[in-house]
N, C-alpha and C positions, 0 to 999 in steps of 0.2 A: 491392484484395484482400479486405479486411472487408468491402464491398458481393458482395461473387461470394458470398462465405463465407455472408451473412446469408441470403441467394437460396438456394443449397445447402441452409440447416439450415432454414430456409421448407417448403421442399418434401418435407424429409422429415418435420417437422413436420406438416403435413396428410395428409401419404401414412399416420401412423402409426406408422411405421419408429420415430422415436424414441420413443414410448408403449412399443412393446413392446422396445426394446433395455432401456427403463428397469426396469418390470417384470421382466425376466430376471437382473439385475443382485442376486444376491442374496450377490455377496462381502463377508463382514466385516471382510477386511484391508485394505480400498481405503477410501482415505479423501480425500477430495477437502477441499480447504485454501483457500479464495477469497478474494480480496484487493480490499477496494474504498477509496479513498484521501475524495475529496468526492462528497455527493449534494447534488445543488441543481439549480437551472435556471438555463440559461445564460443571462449578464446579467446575474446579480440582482449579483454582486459583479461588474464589471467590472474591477478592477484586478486581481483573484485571477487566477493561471494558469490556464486553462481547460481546459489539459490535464489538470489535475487532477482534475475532474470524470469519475467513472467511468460514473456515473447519474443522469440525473434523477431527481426523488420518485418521477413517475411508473411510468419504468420499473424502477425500484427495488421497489415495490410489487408488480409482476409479477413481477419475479424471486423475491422474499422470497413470495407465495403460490405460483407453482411451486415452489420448493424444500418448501413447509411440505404440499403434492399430493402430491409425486411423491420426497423424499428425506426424510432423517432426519439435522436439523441436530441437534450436539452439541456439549458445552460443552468449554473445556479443559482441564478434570476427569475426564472420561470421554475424553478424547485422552489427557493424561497417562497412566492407570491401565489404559487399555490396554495401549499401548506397557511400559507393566511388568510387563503380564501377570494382571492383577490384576482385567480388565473384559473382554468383547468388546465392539467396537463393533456398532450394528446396520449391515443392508444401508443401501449408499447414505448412508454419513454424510457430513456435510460439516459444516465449520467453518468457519464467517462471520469475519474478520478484517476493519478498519479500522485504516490509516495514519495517524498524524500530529496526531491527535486535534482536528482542524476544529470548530469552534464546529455548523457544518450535521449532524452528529451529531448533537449532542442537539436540534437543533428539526428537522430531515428525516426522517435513520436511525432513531433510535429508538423515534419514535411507531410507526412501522409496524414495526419488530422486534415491538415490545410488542404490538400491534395482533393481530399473524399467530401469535405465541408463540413467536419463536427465541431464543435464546440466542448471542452474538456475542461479540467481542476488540476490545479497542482498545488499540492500539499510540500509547503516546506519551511523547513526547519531552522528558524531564522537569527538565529548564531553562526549559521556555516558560509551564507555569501560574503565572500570579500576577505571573508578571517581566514589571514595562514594556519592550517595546524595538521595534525596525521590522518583524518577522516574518520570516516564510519567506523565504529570499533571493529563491528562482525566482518568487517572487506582486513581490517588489519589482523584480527585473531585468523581470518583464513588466509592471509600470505605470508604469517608466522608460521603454521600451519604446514601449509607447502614450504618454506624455503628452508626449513630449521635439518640439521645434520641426526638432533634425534630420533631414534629409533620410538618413541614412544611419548607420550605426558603423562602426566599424573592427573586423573582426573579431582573432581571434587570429595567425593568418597573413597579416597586412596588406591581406586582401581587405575592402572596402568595402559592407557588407550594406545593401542598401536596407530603409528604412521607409517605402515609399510605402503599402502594401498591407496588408488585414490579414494575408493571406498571406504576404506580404516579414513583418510582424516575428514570427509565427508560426515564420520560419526562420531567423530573426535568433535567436530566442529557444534556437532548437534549438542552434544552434552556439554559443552563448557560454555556452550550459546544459554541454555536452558537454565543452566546455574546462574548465569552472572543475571538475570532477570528473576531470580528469589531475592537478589539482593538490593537493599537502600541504593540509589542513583551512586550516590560516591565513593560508596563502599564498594559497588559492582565495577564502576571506570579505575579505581585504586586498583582493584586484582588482577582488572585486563591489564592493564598497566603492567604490572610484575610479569606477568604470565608470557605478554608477549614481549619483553626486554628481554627474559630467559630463552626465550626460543630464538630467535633472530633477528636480524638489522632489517626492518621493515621501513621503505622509505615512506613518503609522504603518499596519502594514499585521495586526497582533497578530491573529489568531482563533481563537488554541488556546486550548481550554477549562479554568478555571481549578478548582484542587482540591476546593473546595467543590462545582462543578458533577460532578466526576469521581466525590467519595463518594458522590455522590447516586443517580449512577448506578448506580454498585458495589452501593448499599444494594439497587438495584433490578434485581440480575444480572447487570448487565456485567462480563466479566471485562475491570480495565484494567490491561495491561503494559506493557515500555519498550521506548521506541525511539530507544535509545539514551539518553543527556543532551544532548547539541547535538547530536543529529541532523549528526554528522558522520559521512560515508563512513568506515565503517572501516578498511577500504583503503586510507586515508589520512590514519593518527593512525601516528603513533609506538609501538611496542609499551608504553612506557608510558604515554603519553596514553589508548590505547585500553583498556589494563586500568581506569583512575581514572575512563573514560566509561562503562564498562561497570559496575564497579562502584557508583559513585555513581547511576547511574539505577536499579540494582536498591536499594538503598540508600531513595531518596528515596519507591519506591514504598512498598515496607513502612511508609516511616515514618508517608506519607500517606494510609493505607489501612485497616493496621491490621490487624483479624484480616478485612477483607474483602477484604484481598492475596491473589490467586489463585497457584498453584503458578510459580516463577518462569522468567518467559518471555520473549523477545526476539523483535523480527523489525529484523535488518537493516539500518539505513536504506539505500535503492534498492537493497534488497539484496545491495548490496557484500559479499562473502566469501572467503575463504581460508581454507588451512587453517592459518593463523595466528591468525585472526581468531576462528575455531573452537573453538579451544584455547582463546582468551582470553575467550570465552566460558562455557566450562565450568569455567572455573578461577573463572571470576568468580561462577561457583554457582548460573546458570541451566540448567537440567534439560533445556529445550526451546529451541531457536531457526530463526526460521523465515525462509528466503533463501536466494540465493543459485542455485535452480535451477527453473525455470519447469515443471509436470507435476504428476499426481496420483500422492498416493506410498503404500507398503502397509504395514504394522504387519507386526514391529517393523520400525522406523527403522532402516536403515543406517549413519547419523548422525543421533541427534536433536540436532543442532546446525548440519543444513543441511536443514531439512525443508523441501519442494517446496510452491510454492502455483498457482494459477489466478488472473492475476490479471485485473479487468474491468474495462473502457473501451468503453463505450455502446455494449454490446452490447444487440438487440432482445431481446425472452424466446425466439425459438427458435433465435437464436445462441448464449447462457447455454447453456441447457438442452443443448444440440451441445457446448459444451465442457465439460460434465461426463461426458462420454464418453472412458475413457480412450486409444482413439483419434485421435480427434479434437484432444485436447488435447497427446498426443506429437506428432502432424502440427503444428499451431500451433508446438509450441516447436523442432521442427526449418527451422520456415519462418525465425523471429526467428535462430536459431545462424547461420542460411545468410546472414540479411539482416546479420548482424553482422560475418561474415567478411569479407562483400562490402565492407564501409563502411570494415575494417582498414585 
């Protein structure tokens, strides 16, 4: 489907079509929200999930000088002070966001942020700077994954997932990813726990970037906000767990920040939301939060506490550039609803 997709926006690429959809595109309340999690080339980390990877440097660089051509990236200062009425934004904004705060950020993303002159977000999840521990679960269940001598696991439903293939643990990976996200926070980190001690001696796997690397940033434009404190689904804390998650990461930013703390802001981990989650957001006295609904959304916010993003997985630059059309990008996320139904 993303091969037909790529072919598609290819052709209208060359034909022009989208040049001049861009060009005419002179709304100020549309505001396009892009979400990229790792930039790297594949292989350089073999244990890390690869699915993570939304771009390589290269094509990262293509997208980050298309946008700096052809749009009008902004900070989320000028998204805040809109949305209050206080700013317009120009034609064709868009707001750069980054997931999870990856080490490949500051030596990939942001030479070429800097390089191109955008201005961007990084969402991170502020229990992981500085603390020793084994990392991201999904980067450890995928070098369990690979490194394990069995021929197979046991999935959740007693079905038997092959590891012959990189394929087979690619799918292996999906379905015990997908399980352990039905489950309560503790109870899902308990099983990855078991699951992956059973399969193999997985060293430390740590690459979130540590606070000192983060002010430095900050000193140098980044705005960096939370995502969450454990980066646990919120959808799966407790109403009070989730307030003390929510609260404590907004918390820990200010404190590590200082007056380079930007307006305070969340995004979702996997974008888990409700409108409980919602609530306990704005109660926990972030202004802005972003998840929860895949599309390009308009000022004011219908909720600024479930703002819409685009999110990118190794898209070429005239696939990108296709899905900042807000066409295009409704079509996408009615494909993903239909693909989700189907999976129900």
């Amino acid at each position: 489907m993303k091969a037909l997709a790529g072919h598609a926006a290819t052709v209208l690429e060359r034909c022009g079509i989208l040049s001049a959809l861009e060009v005419m595109d002179r709304d100020t309340q549309r505001v396009r929200v892009v979400a990229y999690h790792r930039i790297d080339d594949f292989g350089a980390e073999p244990d890390l999930d690869p699915g993570l990877i939304s771009a390589t440097p290269s094509d990262f660089r293509n997208q980050m000088e298309s946008i700096a051509a052809r749009y009008n990236a902004i900070s989320l200062e000028q998204l805040s002070a809109a949305h209050r009425g206080e700013g317009v934004l120009p034609p064709r904004a868009v707001l750069l966001t980054f997931d999870d705060g990856y080490s490949d950020f500051e030596s990939q993303a942001w030479p070429i942020l800097k390089d191109v002159g955008l201005p961007a977000v990084l969402f991170v999840p502020t229990s992981f700077p500085d603390e020793p521990g084994p990392g991201f679960w999904w980067d450890r269940l995928n070098a369990a994954l690979m490194r394990t001598s069995r021929p197979g696991v046991e999935g959740p439903d007693g079905e038997t997932l092959a590891l012959g293939s990189e394929e087979e643990i690619r799918r292996a990976h999906r379905v015990l990813r997908t399980h352990a996200k039905t489950l309560p926070h503790d109870r899902a980190m308990a099983w990855l726990d078991a699951l992956i001690g059973e399969l193999a001696d997985v060293p430390s796997l740590h690459r979130v970037l540590g606070w000192d690397a983060l002010r430095k940033l900050a000193d140098e434009g980044l705005s960096v906000c939370s995502h969450g404190h454990l980066h646990a689904l919120c959808t799966r804390l407790t109403a009070d767990e989730l307030a003390t998650d929510l609260s404590t990461s907004k918390n820990r930013i200010e404190a590590e920040l200082g007056d380079a703390a930007p307006p305070p802001a969340v995004a979702y981990p996997a974008s888990a939301t409700n409108a409980d989650v919602r609530l306990a957001a704005r109660d926990a006295g972030y202004s802005m939060a972003f998840g929860g609904r895949r599309g390009i959304d308009r000022l004011p916010f219908d909720d600024p506490h479930e703002i819409m993003r685009v999110p990118v997985h190794r898209y070429g630059t005239a696939l990108f550039r296709a899905q900042m059309r807000p066409s295009v990008s409704e079509l996408g996320r009615m494909i993903l609803e239909g693909r989700d139904r189907r999976r129900a």
